[in-house]
C-alpha positions in Angstrom: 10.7 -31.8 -1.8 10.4 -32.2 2.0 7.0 -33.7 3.7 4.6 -30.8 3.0 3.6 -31.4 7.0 7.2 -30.6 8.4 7.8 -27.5 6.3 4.5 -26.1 7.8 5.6 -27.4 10.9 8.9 -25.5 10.7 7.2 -22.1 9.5 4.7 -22.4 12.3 7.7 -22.4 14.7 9.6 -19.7 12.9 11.4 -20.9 10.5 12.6 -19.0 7.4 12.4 -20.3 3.8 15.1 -18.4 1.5 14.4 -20.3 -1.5 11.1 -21.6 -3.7 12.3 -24.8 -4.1 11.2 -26.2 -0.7 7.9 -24.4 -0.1 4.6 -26.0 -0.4 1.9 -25.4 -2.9 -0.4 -23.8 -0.4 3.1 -21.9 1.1 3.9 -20.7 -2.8 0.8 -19.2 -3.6 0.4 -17.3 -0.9 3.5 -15.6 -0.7 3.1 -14.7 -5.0 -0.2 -13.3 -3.5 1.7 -11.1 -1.3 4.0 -9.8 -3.7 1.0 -9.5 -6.5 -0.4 -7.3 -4.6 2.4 -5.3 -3.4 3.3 -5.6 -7.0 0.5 -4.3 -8.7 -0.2 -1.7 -5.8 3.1 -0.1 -6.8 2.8 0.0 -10.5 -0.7 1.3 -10.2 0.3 3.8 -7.7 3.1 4.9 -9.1 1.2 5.5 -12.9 -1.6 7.2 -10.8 0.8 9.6 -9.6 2.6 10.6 -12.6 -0.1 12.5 -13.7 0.3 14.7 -10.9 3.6 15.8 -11.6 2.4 18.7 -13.5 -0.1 19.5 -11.1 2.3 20.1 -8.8 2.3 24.2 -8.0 6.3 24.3 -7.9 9.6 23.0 -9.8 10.5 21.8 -6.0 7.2 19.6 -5.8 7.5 18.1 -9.1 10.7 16.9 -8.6 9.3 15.4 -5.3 6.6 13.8 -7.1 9.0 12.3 -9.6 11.4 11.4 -7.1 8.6 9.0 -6.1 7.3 7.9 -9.0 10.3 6.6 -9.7 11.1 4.9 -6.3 7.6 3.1 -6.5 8.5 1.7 -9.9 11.9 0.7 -8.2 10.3 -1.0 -5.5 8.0 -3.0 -8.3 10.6 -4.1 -10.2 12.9 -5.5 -6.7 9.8 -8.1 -6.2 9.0 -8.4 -9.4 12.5 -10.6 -9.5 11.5 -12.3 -6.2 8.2 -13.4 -8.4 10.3 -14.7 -11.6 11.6 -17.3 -8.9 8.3 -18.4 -8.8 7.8 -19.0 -12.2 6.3 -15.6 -12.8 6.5 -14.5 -16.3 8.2 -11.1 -15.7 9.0 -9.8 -19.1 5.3 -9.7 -19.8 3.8 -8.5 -16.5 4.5 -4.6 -17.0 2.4 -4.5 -19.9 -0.2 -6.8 -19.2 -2.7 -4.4 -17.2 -3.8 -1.0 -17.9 -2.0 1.0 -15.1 -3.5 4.6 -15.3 -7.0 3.3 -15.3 -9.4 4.9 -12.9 -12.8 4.6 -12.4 -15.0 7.5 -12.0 -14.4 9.7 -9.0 -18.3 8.8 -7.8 -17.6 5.2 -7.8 -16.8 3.7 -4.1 -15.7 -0.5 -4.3 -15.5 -0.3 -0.4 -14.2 -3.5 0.4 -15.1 -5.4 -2.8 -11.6 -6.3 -5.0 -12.0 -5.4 -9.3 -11.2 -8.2 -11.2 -8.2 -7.9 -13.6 -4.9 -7.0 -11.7 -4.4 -7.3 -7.8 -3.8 -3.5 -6.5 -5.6 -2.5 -4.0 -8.7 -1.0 -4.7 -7.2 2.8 -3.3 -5.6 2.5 -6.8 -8.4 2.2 -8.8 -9.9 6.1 -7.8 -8.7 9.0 -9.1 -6.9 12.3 -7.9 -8.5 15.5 -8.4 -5.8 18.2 -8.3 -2.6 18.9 -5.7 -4.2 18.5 -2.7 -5.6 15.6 -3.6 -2.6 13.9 -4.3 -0.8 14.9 -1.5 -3.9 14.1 1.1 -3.7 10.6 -0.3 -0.2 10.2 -0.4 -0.4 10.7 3.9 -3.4 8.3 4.5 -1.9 6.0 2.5 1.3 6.0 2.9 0.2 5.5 7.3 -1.3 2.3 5.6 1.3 1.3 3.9 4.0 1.8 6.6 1.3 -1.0 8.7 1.4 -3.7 5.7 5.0 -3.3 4.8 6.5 -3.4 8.4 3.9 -6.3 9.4 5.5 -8.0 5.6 9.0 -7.3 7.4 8.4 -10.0 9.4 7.4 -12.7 6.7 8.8 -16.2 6.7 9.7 -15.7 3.1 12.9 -14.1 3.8 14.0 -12.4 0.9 10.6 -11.1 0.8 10.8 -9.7 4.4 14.3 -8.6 3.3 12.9 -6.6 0.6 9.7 -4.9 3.0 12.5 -4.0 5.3 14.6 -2.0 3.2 11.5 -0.5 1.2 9.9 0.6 4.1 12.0 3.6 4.8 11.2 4.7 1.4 7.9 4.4 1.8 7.5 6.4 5.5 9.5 8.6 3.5 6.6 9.1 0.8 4.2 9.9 3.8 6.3 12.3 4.9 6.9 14.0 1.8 2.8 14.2 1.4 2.3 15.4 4.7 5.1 18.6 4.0 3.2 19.2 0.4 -0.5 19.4 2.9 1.6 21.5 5.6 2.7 23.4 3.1 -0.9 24.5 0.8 -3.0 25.2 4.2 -0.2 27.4 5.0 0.1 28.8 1.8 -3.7 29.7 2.0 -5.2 26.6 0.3 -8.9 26.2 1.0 -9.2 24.1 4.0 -12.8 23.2 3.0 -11.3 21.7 -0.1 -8.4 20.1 1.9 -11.3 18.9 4.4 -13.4 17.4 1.0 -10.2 15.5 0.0 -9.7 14.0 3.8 -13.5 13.2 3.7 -13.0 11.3 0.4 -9.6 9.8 0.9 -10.0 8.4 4.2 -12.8 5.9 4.3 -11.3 4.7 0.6 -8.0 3.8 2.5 -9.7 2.3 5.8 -11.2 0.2 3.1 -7.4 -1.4 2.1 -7.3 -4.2 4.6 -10.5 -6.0 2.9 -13.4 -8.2 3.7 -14.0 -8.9 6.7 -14.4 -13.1 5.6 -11.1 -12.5 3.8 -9.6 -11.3 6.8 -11.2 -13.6 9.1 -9.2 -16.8 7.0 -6.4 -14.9 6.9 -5.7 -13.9 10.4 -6.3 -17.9 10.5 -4.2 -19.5 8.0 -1.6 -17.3 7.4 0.4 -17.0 10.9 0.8 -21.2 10.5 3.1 -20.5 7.6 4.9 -17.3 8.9 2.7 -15.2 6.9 1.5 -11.8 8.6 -2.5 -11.8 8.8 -4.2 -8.1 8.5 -5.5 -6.4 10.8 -9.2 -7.5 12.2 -10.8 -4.0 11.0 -10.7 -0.6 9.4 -10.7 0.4 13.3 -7.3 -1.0 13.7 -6.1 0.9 10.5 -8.1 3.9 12.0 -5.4 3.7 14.9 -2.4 3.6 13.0 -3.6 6.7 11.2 -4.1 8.8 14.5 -0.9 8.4 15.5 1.2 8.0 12.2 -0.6 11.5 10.8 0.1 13.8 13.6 1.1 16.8 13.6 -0.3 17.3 9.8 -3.6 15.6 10.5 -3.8 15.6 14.4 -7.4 14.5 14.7 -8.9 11.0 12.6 -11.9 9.4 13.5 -13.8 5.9 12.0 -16.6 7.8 10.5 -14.8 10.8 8.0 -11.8 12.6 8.9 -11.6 16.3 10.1 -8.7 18.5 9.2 -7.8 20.9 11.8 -5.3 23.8 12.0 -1.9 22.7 11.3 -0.1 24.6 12.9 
């Protein structure tokens, strides 16, 4: 393997590994903690939302719903073979944690991570009804459009190759929550129901880029071996959500959301 000091010299001056075999230690890790989480995030995500298939209030919807479901599972299972390159035991990995789990709908991690698999601690709540589904589905999904176009960029290449073709998908997703929200408040959903699901959502999912030590290393180490940092605060995430929401959710703030007319 190449001097350990030259390959981070190379990454830190855009270079592109396509391959494992020359990365570091330090380099290797990091990158199967990418994909972990992107990994588990996905399985989690996608078992979350299969229960709300049948909540969904037409045959339309639950073939939306499915549609997804089975596009997040896709997207697991593309970097799940980018991890078996790393010596990741694959065959084992789908059944080795208890995707469906949720803790109780009271409980609120903020930034602190579960120990047991590596999704991101939005998967760990659960989803009421519809409209709660749907109003997580758009906050997330803004969040997820930040990571995944930021991972587009990674030094890992068939990683980055991956995030770019997923990320479509993924947008897509958003949208698809923010019709199904268009589409109850029209239909003469509550909006004080819509509003409690906002209210509950939102803070959870300004909570995805983590601790604020955490980030702090990251945005430190991680650029000197290609690796996209996160962003510095929930603020940052806050941003992305004003302007990737609109028109569905025109007006997000830091402290709680409020849903205003939609049309």
């Amino acid at each position: 393997m190449q001097d350990e000091t030259s390959i981070e010299e190379y990454l830190a001056a855009g270079g592109k590994l396509s391959s494992p075999d020359n990365a570091t230690s330090r380099y290797r890790g990091e990158v199967m903690r990418l994909m972990a989480v992107f990994v588990d995030s996905e399985l989690a995500g996608a078992a979350g939302f299969a229960d709300s298939i049948n909540r969904a209030p037409g045959i339309t919807e639950r073939i939306v719903a499915a549609r997804i479901v089975l596009e997040k599972f896709a997207h697991a299972e593309r970097v799940l073979k980018l991890m078996e390159e790393f010596g990741a035991n694959t065959s084992r990995y789908v059944k080795h944690h208890p995707w469906a789990n949720r803790l109780d709908r009271s409980a609120d991690l903020g930034t602190r991570r579960m120990e047991g698999d590596m999704r991101l601690n939005i998967f760990h709540y659960p989803m009421n009804d519809w409209c709660d589904a749907v109003t997580m589905n758009t906050l997330m999904g803004s969040a997820t459009g930040v990571q995944l176009e930021e991972l587009g960029g990674c030094s890992y290449q068939p990683l980055a190759d991956a995030m770019i073709e997923i990320l479509p998908v993924e947008n897509h997703h958003a949208e698809l929550g923010e019709t199904g929200l268009r589409k109850l408040i029209t239909e003469g959903y509550d909006k004080t129901s819509a509003q409690a699901s906002v209210n509950y959502w939102y803070p959870r999912v300004a909570a995805t880029f983590g601790r604020a030590a955490e980030t702090e290393r990251m945005n430190v180490d991680l650029p000197a071996l290609g690796i996209p940092s996160r962003p510095t605060s929930a603020i940052s995430l806050s941003s992305s959500l004003r302007s990737n929401c609109s028109p569905a959710l025109p007006l997000l703030h830091c402290r709680g959301a409020r849903l205003v007319e939609l049309l």
